[in-house]
N, C-alpha and C positions, 0 to 999 in steps of 0.2 A: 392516695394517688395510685392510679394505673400504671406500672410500666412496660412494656411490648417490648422483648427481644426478638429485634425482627432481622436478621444476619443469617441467610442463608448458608453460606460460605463459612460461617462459624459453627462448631459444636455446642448449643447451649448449655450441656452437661457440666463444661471447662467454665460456666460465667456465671450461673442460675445462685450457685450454694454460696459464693463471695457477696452478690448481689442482694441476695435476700439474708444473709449476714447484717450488711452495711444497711439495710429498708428494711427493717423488720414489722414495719407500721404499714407496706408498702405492700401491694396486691400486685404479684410480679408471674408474668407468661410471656407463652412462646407465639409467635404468630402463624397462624396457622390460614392459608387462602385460598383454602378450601369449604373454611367453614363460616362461623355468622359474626360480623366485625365484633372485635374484643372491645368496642369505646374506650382504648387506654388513652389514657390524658399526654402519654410520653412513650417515644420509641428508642431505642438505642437500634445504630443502622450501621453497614455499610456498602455502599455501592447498591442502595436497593434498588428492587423493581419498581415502575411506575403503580404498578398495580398494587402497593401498599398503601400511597394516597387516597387511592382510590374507594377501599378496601376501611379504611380505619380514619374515617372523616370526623371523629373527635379529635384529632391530636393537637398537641398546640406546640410541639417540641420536636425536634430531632438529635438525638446526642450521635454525633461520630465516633466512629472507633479508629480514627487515626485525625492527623492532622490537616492533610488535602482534603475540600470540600468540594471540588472542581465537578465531582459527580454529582453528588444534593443541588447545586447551584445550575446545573446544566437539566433539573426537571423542573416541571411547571408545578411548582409550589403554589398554593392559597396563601395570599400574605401573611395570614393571622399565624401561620407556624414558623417557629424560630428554628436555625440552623444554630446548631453548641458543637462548634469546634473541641479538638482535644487539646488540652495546651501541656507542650511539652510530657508528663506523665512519663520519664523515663526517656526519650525518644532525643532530646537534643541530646544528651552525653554521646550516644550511638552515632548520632549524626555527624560530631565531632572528633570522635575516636576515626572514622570512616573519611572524613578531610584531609587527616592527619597523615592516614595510613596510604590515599594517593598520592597526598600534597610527597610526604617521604619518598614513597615509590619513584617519586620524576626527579625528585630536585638531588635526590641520593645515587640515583642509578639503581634502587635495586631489583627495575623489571631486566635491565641488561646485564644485571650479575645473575640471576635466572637462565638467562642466554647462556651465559657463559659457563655456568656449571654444567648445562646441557652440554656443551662443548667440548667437558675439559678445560676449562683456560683458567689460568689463574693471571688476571688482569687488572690490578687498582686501577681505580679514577683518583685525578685530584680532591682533594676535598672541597667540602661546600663553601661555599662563599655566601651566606644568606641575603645578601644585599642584592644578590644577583636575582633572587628568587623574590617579587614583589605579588602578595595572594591579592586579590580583591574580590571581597566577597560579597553578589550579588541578593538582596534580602538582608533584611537585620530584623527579624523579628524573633520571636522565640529561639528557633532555631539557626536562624542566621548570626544574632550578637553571637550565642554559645560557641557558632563554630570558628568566626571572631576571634576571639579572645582565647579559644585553644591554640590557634596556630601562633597568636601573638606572642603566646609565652612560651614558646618555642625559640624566638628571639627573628622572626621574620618579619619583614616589613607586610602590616595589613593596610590592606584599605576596604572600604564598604558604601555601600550605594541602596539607598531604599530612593521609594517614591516620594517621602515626608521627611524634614529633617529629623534623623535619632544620633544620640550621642552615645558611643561607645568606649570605655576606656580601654588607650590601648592602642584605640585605631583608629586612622583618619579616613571621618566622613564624608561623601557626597550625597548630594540631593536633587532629584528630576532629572527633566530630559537635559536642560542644560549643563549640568553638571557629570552625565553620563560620559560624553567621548574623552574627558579629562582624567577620569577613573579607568576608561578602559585605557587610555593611552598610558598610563602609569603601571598595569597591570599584565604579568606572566603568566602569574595561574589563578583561570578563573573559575571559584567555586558556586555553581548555581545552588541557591537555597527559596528561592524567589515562590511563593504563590501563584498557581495556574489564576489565569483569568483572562477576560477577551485580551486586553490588553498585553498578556504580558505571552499570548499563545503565539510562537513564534518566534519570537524574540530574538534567539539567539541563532543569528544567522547570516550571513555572509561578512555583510558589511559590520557588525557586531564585530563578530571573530576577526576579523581583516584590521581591525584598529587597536588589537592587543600587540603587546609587546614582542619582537624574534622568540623567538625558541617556544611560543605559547601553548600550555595545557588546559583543556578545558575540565572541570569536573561536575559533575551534574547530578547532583541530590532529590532535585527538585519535584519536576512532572518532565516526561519524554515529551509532551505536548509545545515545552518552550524551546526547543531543539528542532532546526529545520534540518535532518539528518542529511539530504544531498548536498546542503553546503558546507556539512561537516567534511563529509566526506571528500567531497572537491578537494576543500583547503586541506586535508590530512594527505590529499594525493600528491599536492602541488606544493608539499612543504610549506605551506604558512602556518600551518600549526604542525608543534611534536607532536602532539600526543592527545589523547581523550580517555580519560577513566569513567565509566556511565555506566551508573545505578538504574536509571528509569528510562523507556524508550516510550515511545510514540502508539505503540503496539506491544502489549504483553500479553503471554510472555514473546520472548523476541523470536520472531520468524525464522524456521531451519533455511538456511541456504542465506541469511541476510549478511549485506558485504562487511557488517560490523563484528559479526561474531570471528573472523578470519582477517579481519585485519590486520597489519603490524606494530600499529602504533594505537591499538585501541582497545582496553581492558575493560570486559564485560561481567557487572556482575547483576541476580537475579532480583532486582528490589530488594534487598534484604540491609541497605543502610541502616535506617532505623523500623527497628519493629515496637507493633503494639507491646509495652511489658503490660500484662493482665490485674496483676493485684494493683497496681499505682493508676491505670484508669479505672479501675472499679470504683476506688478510693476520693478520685477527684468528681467522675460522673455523679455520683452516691451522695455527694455532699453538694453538687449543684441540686441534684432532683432535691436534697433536704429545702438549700434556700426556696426555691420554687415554689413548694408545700406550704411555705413559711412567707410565701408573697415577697421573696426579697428579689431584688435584683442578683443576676450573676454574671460573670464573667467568662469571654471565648465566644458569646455571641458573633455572630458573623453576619457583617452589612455586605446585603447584596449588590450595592453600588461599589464596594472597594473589593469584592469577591473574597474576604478574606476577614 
C-alpha cells in the first residue's frame, strides 16, 4: 500500500521515521504538486487543498490528523474515498483537563482572584456550592462523554445532550431537539464539544444562550463556526451571560482589534485545547492503514450524512 503524506502545514521529517516504523511493508511519501501524481492508495491530510483530489485521483482514503472533519466534508469529494476521522489518540484527556480548568476558573472565582492580585486586595469568596454549578455538556462522543465524566467526578451536577440517545455514567442524558430546551433550561455552564456540521453551524446563538440558567458560562471546545459571536457578545453585554471561555473562533487565528480579545468577561485562548499527540496517532492511523491492507473493515469512518 501507498501512503501520501499530504499536510502542508506539517513538517514531514517529525512523521515520515514513526510512520515507516509502524509500515514497514508500506511505500510511504511526501506529496509533492508539482510533480507527476504519486497513485498512493491512502493520504494522511489536514485542512488540504482541493487541488490534492485533483492531483492523486487513485486514492480511496483520507486519514485526518485531528478530530474535526468540517474541512474534508466541506470539498467535493468523489464518493468512492473515505473520510478516517482521529479518534481520540490522546486528544479527549486534554480536552477534559481544559473543561475542567474553565469550568474551575468561573465556578472558583479564580479569573477575579487574578484581578485582585493585580490590585492588591486580599478578598475571599464564599465557598463553592456545587449544586449551584449545573455543567451540561453539549456532544458525548469521544470527546464529549470524557469531558463528561471528568467534571462528574469532581462532584458537579452533569448533564449531556447528543442528537441520538447515548448513556453516560454519571450523567443525565438528553436526546434531540425535543429534549434540547430542558437540558439547556437545567444548565450553568455550557461546555461545547459538539461536531461542526450544516446542522449544527450556528447553533449556539441567541435564543440558545438566552434559555441557560442566571449567572451562565459558555465554554467552547468545539469549531468557532457553532458560535454566532454577535449574540455572544450582545448577551455578554447585557448581562445574560457571565462569562465565555473560547478555544475556537469563527476566524483563526482571532482578528487584531476583535471585541473578544478585550472583553471583560471573555477568556481567550489560541486552539490549543487539545492538540494532535504524534506517536498515539501514528500508532492508531498505522494500524487502521494495516486492517485496510488486510481488507478489513475499520473504525472513525465518517458518514457524510451525520458529518461526523
Amino acid at each position: 500500500m501507498h501512503v501520501l503524506f499530504a499536510c502542508p502545514h506539517n513538517n514531514p521529517d517529525d512523521w515520515l521515521p514513526g510512520l515507516q516504523a509502524e509500515l514497514p511493508d508500506c511505500r510511504i511519501s511526501v506529496w509533492d504538486p508539482s510533480g507527476p501524481p504519486s497513485n498512493a492508495d491512502v493520504a494522511l491530510v489536514w485542512k488540504p487543498p482541493a487541488a490534492l483530489i485533483e492531483h492523486e485521483p487513485n486514492l480511496k482514503a483520507l486519514f485526518n490528523l485531528g478530530a474535526g472533519v468540517d474541512a474534508l466534508l466541506g470539498m467535493d469529494l468523489p464518493p468512492h474515498i473515505q473520510i478516517v476521522r482521529l479518534e481520540d489518540a490522546g486528544m479527549a484527556v486534554q480536552m477534559a483537563e481544559y473543561a475542567l480548568y474553565a469550568l474551575l476558573r468561573a465556578a472558583r472565582g479564580f479569573g477575579r482572584y487574578e484581578q485582585e492580585q493585580a490590585a492588591g486586595r486580599w478578598s475571599p469568596m464564599p465557598g463553592l456550592r456545587r449544586e449551584q454549578w449545573p455543567v451540561g455538556v453539549l456532544g458525548l462522543g469521544e470527546m464529549g462523554g470524557r469531558v463528561a465524566q471528568a467534571i462528574a467526578a469532581f462532584d458537579y451536577p452533569v448533564l449531556g445532550w447528543s442528537r441520538s440517545p447515548r448513556s453516560v455514567e454519571g450523567v443525565q442524558t438528553y436526546a434531540g431537539a425535543d429534549q434540547l430546551p430542558e437540558f439547556l433550561g437545567r444548565t450553568r455552564v455550557l461546555v461545547n464539544v459538539l461536531p461542526l456540521t450544516p446542522e449544527t453551524t450556528g447553533m449556539i446563538d441567541r435564543r440558545m444562550l438566552s434559555q441557560l440558567m442566571p449567572g451562565a458560562h459558555l465554554i467552547n471546545v468545539g469549531r468557532g463556526g457553532h458560535v454566532n459571536e454577535a449574540d455572544l457578545l450582545a448577551l455578554l453585554n447585557e448581562g445574560r451571560l457571565e462569562g465565555a471561555t473560547l478555544d475556537v473562533f469563527d476566524v483563526e487565528p482571532l482578528p487584531a482589534g476583535h471585541p473578544l480579545w478585550t472583553h471583560p468577561r471573555v477568556h481567550v485562548t489560541p486552539h490549543i485545547a487539545a492538540s494532535t499527540l504524534r506517536a498515539e496517532a501514528i500508532a492508531q492511523i498505522s494500524a487502521k492503514i494495516r486492517q485496510l491492507a488486510r481488507g478489513e473493515a475499520i473504525s472513525g469512518v465518517v458518514t457524510s450524512q451525520r458529518g461526523y
